[in-house]
VONUKE-893010 format. One line per 5 residues: number of its first residue (from 0); their letters; for each residue x, y, z of C-alpha. Coordinates in steps of 0.05 Angstrom, whole numbers. Each point is the difference from the previous one (the first is absolute). Last residue first. Layout:
NUM) a) X:Y:Z ~ ... $
This chain:
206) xxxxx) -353:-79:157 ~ 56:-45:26 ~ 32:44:31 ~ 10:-34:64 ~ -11:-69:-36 $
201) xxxxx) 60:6:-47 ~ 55:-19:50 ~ -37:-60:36 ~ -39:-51:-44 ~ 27:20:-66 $
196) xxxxx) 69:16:24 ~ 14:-44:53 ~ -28:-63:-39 ~ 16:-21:-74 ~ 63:55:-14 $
191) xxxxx) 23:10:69 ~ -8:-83:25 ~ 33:-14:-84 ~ 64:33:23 ~ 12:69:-41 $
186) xxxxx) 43:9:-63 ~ -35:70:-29 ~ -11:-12:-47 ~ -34:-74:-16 ~ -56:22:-9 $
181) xxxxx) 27:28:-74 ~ -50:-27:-34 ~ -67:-6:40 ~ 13:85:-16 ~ 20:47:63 $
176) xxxxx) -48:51:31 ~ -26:-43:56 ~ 72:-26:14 ~ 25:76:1 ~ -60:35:42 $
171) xxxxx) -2:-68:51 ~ 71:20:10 ~ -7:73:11 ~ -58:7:53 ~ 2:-47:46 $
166) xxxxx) 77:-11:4 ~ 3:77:-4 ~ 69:7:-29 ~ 56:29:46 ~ 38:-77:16 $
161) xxxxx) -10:-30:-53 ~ 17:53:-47 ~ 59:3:30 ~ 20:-80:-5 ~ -22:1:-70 $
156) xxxxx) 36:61:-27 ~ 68:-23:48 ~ -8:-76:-35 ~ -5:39:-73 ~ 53:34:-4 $
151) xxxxx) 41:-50:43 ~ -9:-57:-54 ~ 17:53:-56 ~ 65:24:50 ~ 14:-72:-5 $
146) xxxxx) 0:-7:-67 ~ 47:55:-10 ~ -13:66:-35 ~ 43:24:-50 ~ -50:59:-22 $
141) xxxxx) 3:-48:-71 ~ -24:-51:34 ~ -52:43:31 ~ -18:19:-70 ~ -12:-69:-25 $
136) xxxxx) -47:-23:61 ~ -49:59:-16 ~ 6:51:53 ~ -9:67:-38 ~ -58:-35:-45 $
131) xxxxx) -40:-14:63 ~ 19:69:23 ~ -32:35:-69 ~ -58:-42:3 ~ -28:18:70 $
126) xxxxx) 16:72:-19 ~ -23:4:-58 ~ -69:-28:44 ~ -1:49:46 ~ 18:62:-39 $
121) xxxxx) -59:-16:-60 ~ -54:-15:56 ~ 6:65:37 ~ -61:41:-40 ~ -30:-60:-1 $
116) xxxxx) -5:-16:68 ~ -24:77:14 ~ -55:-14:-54 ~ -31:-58:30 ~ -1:37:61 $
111) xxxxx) -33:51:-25 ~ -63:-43:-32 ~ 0:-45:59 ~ -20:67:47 ~ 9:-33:78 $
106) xxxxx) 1:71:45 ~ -71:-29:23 ~ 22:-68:21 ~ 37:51:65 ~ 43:-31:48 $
101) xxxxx) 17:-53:-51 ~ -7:45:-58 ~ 59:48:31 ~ 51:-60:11 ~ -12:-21:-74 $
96) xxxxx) 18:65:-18 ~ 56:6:41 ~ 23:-68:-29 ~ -6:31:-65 ~ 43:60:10 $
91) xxxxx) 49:-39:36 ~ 2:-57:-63 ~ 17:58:-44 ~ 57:28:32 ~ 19:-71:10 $
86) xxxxx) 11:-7:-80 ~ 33:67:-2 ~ 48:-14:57 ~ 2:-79:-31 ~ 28:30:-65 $
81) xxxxx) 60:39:38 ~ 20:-64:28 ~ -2:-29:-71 ~ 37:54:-34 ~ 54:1:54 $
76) xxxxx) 9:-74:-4 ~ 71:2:-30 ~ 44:-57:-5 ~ 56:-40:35 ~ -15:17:76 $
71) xxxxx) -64:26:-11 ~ -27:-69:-6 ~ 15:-9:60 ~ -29:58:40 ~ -65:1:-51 $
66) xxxxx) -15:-84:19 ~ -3:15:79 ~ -38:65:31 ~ -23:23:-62 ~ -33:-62:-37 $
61) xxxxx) -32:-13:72 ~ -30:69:-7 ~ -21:-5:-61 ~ -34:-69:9 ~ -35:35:56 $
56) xxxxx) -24:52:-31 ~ -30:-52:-43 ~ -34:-34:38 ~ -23:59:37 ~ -33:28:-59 $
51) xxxxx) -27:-74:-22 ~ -34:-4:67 ~ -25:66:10 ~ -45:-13:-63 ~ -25:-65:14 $
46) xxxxx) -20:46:75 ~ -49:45:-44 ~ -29:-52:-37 ~ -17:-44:64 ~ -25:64:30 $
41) xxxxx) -37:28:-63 ~ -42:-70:-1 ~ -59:33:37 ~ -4:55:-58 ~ 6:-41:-58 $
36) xxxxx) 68:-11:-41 ~ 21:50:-40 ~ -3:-20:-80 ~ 59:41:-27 ~ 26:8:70 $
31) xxxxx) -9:-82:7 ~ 47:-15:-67 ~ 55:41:13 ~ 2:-28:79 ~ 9:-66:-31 $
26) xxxxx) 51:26:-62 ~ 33:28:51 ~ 9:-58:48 ~ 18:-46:-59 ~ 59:50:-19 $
21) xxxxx) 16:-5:72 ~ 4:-78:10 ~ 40:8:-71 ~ 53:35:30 ~ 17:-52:52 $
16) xxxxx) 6:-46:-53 ~ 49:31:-42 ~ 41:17:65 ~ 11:-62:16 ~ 15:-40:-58 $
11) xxxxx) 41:72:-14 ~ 41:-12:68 ~ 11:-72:-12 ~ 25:2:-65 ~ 81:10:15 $
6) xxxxx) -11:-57:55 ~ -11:-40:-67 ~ -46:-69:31 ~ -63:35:-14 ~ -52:-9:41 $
1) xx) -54:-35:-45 ~ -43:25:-51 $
């Protein structure tokens, strides 16, 4: 699917798609605690993992520091800002646990881990479908937005995240986890999409 041309769509195109890099990630890291990968591949595994928690703690915190202000203006994000406390609750708690196996492979137990993901799974993804549904092109119409505060939504979320992300780690994260499909999200020149990023970006963690 294409950008759309609606400013009023732009921030669920985005957001939709963002989402789904995680719900991938999960489903990954899902899969490999219910069949953990082999001893001298716990590494590789272990870092996956730190990857999609820091992706998206940093999608949160991007969400935070520029779409939440606006859109705060003319509705009420409360319920979503409380949401990602609960959501990055979580994601500490499993990035110390990741953090622990690296230093010490023997703290690793698949079997609990698998069950702590679980356990948070429900609160993660409402929550991922509840603000898609919150931003939907019809109700920020109705919010009285402006096109141009959809165009400046969106340009602030992009330029931040930008600028904080891990170039090395977060974008190779989001193209590797988004379908043939949508390849097209997000809008990059082809020397990013066919070069820098393959060849440069994803190397350093490329394991």
């Amino acid at each position: 699917m294409p950008i759309p041309t609606d400013p009023f769509e732009l921030l669920h195109y985005n957001m939709v798609r963002a989402h789904f890099t995680y719900t991938k990630g999960y489903e990954v890291i899902a899969q490999h605690l219910a069949n953990p990968p082999p001893a001298e591949d716990l590494k590789n595994f272990l870092g996956y993992c730190e990857a999609w928690a820091i992706s998206i703690v940093h999608h949160h915190d991007t969400e935070e520091a520029t779409v939440f202000p606006i859109l705060n203006t003319k509705m009420d994000f409360a319920h979503e800002q409380e949401q990602h406390k609960a959501v990055h609750s979580f994601l500490d708690e499993f990035l110390a646990k990741v953090k622990r196996a690296q230093v010490d492979p023997n703290t690793f137990d698949a079997a609990d881990w698998l069950s702590f993901m679980e356990t948070h799974k429900d609160a993660m993804f409402t929550h991922f479908d509840e603000e898609v549904t919150h931003i939907e092109a019809g109700k920020l119409r109705a919010a009285e937005f402006t096109e141009k505060d959809c165009k400046n939504m969106v340009a602030t979320m992009e330029k931040h995240a930008k600028a904080n992300g891990d170039p090395f780690l977060v974008v190779p994260f989001m193209r590797s986890h988004t379908p043939a499909e949508h390849k097209d999200w997000p809008a990059m020149p082809w020397i990013l999409t066919k070069l820098v990023i393959p060849y440069v970006l994803a190397k350093r963690y490329s394991g």
